[in-house]
N, C-alpha and C positions, 0 to 999 in steps of 0.2 A: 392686294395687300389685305389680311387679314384684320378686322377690328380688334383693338384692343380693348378688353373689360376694367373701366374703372372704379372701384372700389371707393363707394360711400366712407366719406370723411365721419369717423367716429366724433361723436360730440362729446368736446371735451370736458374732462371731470370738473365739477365748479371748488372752487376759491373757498365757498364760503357755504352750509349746508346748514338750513335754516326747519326749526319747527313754531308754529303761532301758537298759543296758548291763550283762547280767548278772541272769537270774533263778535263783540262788540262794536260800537262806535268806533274808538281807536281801533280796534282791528282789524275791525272795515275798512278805514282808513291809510291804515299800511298796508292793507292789499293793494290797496289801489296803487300806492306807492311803488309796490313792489313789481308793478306790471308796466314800470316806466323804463328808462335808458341807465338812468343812474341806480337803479338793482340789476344790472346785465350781469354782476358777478356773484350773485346768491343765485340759490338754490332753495325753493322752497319744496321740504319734502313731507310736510305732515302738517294736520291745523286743525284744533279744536275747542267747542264750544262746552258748554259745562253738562253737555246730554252726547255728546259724537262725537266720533272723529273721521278724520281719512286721512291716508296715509298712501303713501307712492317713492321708495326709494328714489324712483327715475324721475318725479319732480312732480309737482302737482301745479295747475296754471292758477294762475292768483285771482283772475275773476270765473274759475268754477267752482270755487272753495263753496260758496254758498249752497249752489245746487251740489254737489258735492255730498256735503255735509247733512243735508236735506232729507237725499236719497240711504244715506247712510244706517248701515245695522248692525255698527261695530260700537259697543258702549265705552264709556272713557277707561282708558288704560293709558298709564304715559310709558310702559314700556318698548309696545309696539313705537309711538314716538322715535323714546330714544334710537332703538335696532334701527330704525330709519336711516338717523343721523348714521349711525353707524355704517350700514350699509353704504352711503352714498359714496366714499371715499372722499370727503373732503377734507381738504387741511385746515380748517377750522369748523367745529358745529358747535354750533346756536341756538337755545332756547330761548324764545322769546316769550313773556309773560305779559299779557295788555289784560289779564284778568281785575279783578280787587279780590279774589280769593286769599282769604288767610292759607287754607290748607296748600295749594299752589308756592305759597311763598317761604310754606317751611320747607320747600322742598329744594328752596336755591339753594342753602348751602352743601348737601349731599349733590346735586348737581356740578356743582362747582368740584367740589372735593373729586367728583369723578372727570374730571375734566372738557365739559362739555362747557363753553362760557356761558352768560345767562345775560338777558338783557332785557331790562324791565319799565313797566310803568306804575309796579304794584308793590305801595309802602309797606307792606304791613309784616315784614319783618325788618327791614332797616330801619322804620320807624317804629318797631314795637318794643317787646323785653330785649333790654341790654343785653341778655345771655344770647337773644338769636344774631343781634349787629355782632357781638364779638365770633360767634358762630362763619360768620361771613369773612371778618377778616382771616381764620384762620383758613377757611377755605379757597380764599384768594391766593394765600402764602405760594401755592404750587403752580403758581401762572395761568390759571384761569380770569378771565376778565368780568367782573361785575358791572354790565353797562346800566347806570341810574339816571341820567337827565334827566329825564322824563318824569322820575320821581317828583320833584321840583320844581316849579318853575314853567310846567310845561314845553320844558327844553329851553327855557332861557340858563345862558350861561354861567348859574351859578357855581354849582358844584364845581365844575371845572376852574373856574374864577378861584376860587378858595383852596382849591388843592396845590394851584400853582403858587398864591402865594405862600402858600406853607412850605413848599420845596424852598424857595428863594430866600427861606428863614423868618417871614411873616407872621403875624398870632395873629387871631381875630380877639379882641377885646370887647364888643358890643354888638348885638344885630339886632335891629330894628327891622318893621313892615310889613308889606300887604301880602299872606299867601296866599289868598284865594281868591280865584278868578270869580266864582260865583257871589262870593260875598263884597267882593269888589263892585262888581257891577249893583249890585243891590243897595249899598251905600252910597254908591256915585249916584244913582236914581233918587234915594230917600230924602224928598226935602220938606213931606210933609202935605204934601199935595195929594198925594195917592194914601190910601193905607198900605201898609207894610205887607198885608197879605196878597194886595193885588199885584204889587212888581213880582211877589214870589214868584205866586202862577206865570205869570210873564217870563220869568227867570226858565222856568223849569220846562216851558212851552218851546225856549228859544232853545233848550237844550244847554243851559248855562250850570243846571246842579244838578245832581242824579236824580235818579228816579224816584228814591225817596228822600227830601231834600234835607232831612234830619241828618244825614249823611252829611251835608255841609252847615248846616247851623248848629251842630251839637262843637261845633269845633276840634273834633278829634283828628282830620282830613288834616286840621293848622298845623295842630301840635303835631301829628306824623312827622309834616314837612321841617318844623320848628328842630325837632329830633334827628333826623338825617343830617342837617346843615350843622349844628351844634356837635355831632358824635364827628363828624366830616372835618372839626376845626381843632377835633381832639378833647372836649368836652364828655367825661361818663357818663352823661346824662343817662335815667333810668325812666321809664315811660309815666313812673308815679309821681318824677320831680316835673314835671310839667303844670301850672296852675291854670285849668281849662275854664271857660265861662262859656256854657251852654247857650244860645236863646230858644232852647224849644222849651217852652214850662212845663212843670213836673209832669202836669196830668195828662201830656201830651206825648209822654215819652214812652208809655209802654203799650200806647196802643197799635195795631195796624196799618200800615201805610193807609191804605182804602179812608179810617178814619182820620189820620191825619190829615188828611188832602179833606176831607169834608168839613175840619174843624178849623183850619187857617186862621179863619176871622179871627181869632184866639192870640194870636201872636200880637196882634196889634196894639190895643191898649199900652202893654210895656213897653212898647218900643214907641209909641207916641209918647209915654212921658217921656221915654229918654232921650227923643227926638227935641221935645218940648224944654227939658232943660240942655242942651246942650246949645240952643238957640240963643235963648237969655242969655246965655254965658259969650257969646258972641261964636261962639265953636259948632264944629258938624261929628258925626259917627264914624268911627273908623273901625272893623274889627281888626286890632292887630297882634301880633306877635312879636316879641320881644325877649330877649337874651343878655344878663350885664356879664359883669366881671367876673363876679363871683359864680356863676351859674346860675343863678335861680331864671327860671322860665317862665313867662307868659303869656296867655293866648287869649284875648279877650274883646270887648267892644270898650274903644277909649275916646274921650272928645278931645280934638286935635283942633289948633288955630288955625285961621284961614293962611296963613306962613309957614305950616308943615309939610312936607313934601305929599305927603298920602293925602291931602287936602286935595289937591290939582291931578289925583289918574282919572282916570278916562276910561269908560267900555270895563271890559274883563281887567284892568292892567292889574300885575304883579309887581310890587314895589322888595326892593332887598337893599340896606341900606348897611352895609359894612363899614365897622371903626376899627381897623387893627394899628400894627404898631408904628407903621407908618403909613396909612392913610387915620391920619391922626386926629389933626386941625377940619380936617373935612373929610366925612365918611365916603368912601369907593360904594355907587349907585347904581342897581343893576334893573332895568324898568322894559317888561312890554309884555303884551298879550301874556296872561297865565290861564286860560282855558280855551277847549278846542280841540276838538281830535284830529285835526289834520296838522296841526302843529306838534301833538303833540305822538302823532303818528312819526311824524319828520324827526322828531326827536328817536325815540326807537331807530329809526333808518340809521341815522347818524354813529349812534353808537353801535349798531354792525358792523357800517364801513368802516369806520374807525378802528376796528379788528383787523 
């Protein structure tokens, strides 16, 4: 009896056909992810850093993206990217954006508009000019999916939480609280023991604020997030009606990271008085964000009573305190971890599969 030849099983075409934009921390982070059981139906076929890329229609393995990208002598282009997508044959492709690039982020809604979905961890046009959020919904109209948690929350369930009550005929009326994990932690530490400058470095050591941490104490990172949630409830809000409170002091503000990191000590003084009266008063520092009726917006450091909810977080926590029309008498409480790239890598993940 003659042998029969069997015919290698073709590998079937994936589900879902994935490009990364941005290996950073978080990006690092959803590789890792992506090399687990629960990505068995992506496809990752391209991934880039803000100097390389590579690119591989037939798939790229998620922990050689580094060396990869290393060895790489292909300079950024996101057309090759997209062709990727294209090529792979899958029934849905995915840009993924773990960048903070503004130029990156004007590009979701032409992205979108061509129907490739996008799913992000990077505010800075959902949270920037009104013209680019409206930019997005129109690009949404043709059934492209704008995956944002991650904006947020670090993938706590806000955005989603708030969309649904809007479906259900809901209004948000009020929003109150903590968006940032970094400043959270920093207030939760501040009792006046340490100077202000020494938890920084600690802050920024443990990996809790970016690199250059003006980036989270200038509070524009709040107001981002403030803007996404607010434009999310149906609020126009425009990037200028926000009222920000900076705490980096003026003459701190244009200089170089290099020098800011060597001038620290500098912060403290003002934040020990405010530390100072907020004590007398019987109350502690909250940086918070806030939203009423009327619109008007705020993002600022407030002293809160030892019986305010932002009084009692813990670690990085993110606090989101919704009043709508019927969580009325008591506001709907959305609390936990808001920093962290592996959370908020999982976040990303989720709004793929959720595709």
């Amino acid at each position: 009896m003659s042998a029969v030849a069997i015919a290698p099983l073709a590998e079937p075409v994936p589900r879902t056909a994935i490009v990364l934009l941005g290996t950073g921390v978080v990006g690092r982070a959803l590789l890792t992810l992506l090399g687990t059981p629960a990505a068995r139906s992506l496809r990752l076929v391209g991934a880039a850093n803000s100097r390389r890329q590579h690119v591989l229609a037939d798939g790229v393995t998620p922990g050689e993206v580094a060396e990869r990208l290393a060895k790489a002598r292909e300079g950024r282009d996101n057309l090759p990217l997209l062709a990727a997508l294209d090529a792979a044959s899958a029934t849905r492709k995915v840009v993924v954006d773990a960048t903070a690039c503004a130029i990156e982020a004007s590009r979701h809604a032409e992205w979108l508009a061509a129907g490739y979905h996008v799913v992000t961890a990077n505010k800075a046009l959902a949270g920037g000019h009104l013209s680019g959020w409206r930019a997005l919904q129109s690009a949404t109209a043709g059934g492209a999916v704008y995956g944002d948690a991650a904006t947020v929350g670090a993938g706590l369930p806000v955005l989603s939480t708030l969309r649904r009550l809007r479906h259900c005929g809901d209004s948000l009326l009020t929003l109150e609280g903590v968006f940032s994990g970094s400043l959270s932690w920093l207030f939760n530490q501040y009792d006046g023991s340490r100077p202000f400058s020494s938890l920084l470095r600690d802050a920024r050591r443990l990996g809790f604020t970016e690199p250059d941490p003006r980036s989270d104490l200038s509070g524009e990172d709040v107001a981002r997030k403030l803007l996404i949630i607010a434009r999310n409830a149906g609020f126009a809000l425009g990037s200028d009606e926000v009222e920000v409170e900076s705490l980096v002091p003026e003459a701190l503000r244009g200089v170089d990271t290099k020098a800011f990191l060597d001038r620290l000590d500098e912060l403290d003084e003002p934040l020990r008085e405010r530390h100072a009266q907020a004590r007398a008063n019987g109350k502690v520092l909250r940086y918070l964000a806030r939203l009423n009726q009327r619109g008007r917006a705020r993002v600022g450091l407030v002293e809160v009573g030892h019986d305010h909810p932002a009084s009692r977080l813990s670690g990085t926590d993110n606090q989101f305190a919704l009043t709508t029309t019927r969580y009325h008498a008591t506001p709907l409480v959305i609390q936990g971890p808001g920093a962290g790239p592996e959370i908020t890598a999982q976040a990303l993940l989720g709004d793929v599969l959720a595709l």
